[in-house]
C-alpha positions in Angstrom: 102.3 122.2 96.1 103.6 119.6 93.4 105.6 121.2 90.7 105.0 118.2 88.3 101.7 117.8 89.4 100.8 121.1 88.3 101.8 121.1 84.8 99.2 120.0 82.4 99.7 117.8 79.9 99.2 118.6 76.3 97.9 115.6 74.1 99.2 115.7 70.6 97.5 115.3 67.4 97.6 111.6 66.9 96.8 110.4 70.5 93.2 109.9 71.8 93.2 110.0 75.5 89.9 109.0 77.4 89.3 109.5 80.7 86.5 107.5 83.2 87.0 108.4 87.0 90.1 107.2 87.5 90.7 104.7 84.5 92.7 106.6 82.0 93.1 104.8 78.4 95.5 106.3 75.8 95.6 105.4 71.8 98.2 106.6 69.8 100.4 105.6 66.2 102.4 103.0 68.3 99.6 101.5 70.5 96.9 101.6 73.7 98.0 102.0 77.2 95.2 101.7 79.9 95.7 102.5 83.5 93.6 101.9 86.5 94.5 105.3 89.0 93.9 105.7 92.6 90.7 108.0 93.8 93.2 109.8 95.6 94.0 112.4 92.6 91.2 114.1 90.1 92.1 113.5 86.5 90.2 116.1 83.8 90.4 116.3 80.2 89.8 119.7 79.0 90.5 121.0 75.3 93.7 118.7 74.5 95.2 118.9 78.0 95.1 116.5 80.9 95.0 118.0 84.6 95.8 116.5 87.5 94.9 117.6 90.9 94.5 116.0 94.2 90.7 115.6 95.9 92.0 116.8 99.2 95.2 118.1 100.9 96.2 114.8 102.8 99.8 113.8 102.9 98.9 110.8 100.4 96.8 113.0 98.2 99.8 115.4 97.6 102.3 112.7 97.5 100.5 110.8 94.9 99.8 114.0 92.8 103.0 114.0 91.0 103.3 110.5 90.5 99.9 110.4 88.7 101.1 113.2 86.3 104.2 111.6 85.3 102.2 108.2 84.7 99.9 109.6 82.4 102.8 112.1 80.8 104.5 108.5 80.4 101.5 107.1 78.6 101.2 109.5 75.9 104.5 109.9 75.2 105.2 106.0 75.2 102.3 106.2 72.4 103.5 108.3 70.5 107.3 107.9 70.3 107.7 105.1 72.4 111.0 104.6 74.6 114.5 102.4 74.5 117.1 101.1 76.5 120.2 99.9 75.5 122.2 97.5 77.0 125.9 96.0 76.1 127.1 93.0 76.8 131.0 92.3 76.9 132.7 89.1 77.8 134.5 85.8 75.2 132.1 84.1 73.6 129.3 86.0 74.9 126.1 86.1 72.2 122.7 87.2 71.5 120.2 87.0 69.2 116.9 87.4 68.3 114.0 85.3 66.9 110.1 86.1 67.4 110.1 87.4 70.9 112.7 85.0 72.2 116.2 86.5 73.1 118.7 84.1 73.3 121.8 85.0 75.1 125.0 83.0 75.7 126.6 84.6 78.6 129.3 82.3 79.5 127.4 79.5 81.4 126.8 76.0 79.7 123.9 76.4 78.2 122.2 79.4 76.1 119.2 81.4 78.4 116.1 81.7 76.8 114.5 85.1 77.6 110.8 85.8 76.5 110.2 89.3 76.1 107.0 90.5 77.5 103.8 91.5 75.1 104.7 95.2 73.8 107.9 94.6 73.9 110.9 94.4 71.1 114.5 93.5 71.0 117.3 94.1 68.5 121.0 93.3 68.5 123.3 94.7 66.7 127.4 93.6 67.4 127.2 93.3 71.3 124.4 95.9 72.2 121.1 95.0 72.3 118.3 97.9 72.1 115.0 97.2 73.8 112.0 99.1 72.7 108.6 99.8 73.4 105.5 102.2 74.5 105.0 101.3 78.2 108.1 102.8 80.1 107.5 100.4 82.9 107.8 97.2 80.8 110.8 98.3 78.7 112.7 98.9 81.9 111.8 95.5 83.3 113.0 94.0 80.7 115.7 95.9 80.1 117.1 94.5 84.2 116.3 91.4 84.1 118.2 90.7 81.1 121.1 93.0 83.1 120.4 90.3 86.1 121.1 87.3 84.2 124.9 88.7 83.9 125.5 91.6 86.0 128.8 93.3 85.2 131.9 92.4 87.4 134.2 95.0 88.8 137.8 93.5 87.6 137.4 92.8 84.1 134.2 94.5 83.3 132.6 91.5 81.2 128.8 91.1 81.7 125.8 92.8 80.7 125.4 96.4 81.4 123.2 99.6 80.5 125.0 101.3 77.8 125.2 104.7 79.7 126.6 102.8 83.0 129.8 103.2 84.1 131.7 100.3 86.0 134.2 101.0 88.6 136.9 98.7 88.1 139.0 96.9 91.0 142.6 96.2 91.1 143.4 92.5 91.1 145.6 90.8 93.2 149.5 91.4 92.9 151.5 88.5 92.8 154.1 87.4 95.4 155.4 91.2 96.6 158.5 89.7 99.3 
């Protein structure tokens, strides 16, 4: 028996959540979400809570259970308070900024990178951290490693792009000339 799975999910005020079969749309102060479910799992709507349950006990049933839960607990809290990651960049030189839904970065290399952020998606910088926001999980996170991926940090002097709650495990460089 899924522990997540089991819990209901209460739908606040300001969020409409429809549900037909398996397509699950959610409206809320800070956007839609829609979501196309496997038949796998049952999805009801009963008096402001969402219950999920699978249609039979198969391995896959159960397994995807959970994962359904959190989706749709995702969804409705996306809409409704939305979610950020932060990321810092340290390095010489190193820059970002942001105009429309371009990020431009200079990260060291000889020529600025150009990073358009997907639909639903925000950026702000501020000093050398840039906050990514927005109410699908999924996307925020996307962009949120890419951006890491276009200067992953580097174990001896820590300069690079990293999550602002990652820790980097720094090397030892080279000792000169021991005789």
């Amino acid at each position: 028996m899924s522990r997540i799975g089991k819990l209901p999910i209460v739908v606040p005020e300001k969020v409409e959540v429809k549900v037909d079969g398996a397509n699950v749309s959610v409206k809320g102060p800070n956007g839609n979400l829609e979501y196309s479910f496997t038949d796998q799992v049952k999805i009801e709507l009963n008096n402001k809570e969402v219950l999920v349950t699978p249609v039979n006990e198969s391995k896959v049933a159960r397994s995807l259970w959970g994962t359904t839960r959190t989706l749709i607990n995702n969804m409705v809290t996306g809409v409704t308070t939305g979610f950020t990651k932060s990321l810092e960049f340290n390095g010489v030189g190193y820059k970002a900024a942001v105009s429309g839904d371009t990020l431009t970065l200079n990260l060291g290399f000889s020529h600025p990178i150009e990073y358009k952020l997907p639909e639903g998606v925000s950026a702000k910088v501020n000093k050398n951290v840039i906050d990514i926001s927005g109410s699908n999980k999924e996307l925020v996170g996307f962009a949120a490693a890419k951006i890491r991926s276009f200067r992953p940090p580097e174990p001896y002097k820590g300069k690079g792009v990293k999550y602002a709650d990652e820790h980097i495990i720094r090397k030892a460089g080279k000792t000169g000339g021991k005789k």
